[in-house]
C-alpha positions, 0 to 999 in steps of 0.5 A: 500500500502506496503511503501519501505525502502530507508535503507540497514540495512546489517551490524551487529554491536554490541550496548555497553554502558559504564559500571563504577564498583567500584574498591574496592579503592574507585575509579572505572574502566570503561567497555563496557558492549553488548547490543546487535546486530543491523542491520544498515545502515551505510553511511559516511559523512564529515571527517578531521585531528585533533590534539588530545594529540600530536598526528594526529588523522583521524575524519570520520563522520557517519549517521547510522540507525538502526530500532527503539526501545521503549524509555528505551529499553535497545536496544535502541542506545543513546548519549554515546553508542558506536556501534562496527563492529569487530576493528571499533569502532563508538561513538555515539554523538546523536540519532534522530527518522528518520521518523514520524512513528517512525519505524528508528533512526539515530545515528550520529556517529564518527570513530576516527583512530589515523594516 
């Protein structure tokens, strides 16, 4: 018997990690380097007003599940990867398996808009 998913994964978003390159000065710059593209489920959840560096800051909250990949995949979202949908930017704090089977992982995940 054929189990359905409880996921709409109808959102494309692109998987970056941080990159750190030597600047030749002995100090580096950092660039976000693609992955690659998944397909997410992405649900909000809590969000606030914080005061960051003087300035207002929007906090939004999101669960977003994507299909798993094996442990050390390179599309495999982790703590500090960042999943972009166009000018959104969602910064992933943590990735969890959602199921026994080991078939989705969850990526709790940010949005910061200054205001």
């Amino acid at each position: 018997m054929k189990r359905a998913t409880k996921y709409w994964l109808n959102r494309a978003l692109v998987l970056s990690a941080l990159d750190q390159t030597a600047d030749g000065a002995g100090g580096y710059h950092e660039v976000w380097q693609d992955l690659g593209t998944l397909w997410a489920d992405v649900r909000a959840r809590s969000g606030r007003i914080a005061a960051q560096s003087g300035t207002a800051t929007s906090l939004q909250h999101y669960r977003i599940t994507v299909r798993a990949a094996p442990v050390g995949a390179p599309d495999r979202p982790q703590a500090g990867h960042r999943l972009r949908d166009g000018a959104r930017v969602f910064l992933i704090h943590a990735v969890a398996e959602e199921d026994a089977d080991g078939r989705f992982l969850t990526c709790f995940a940010t949005e910061e808009i200054a205001i």
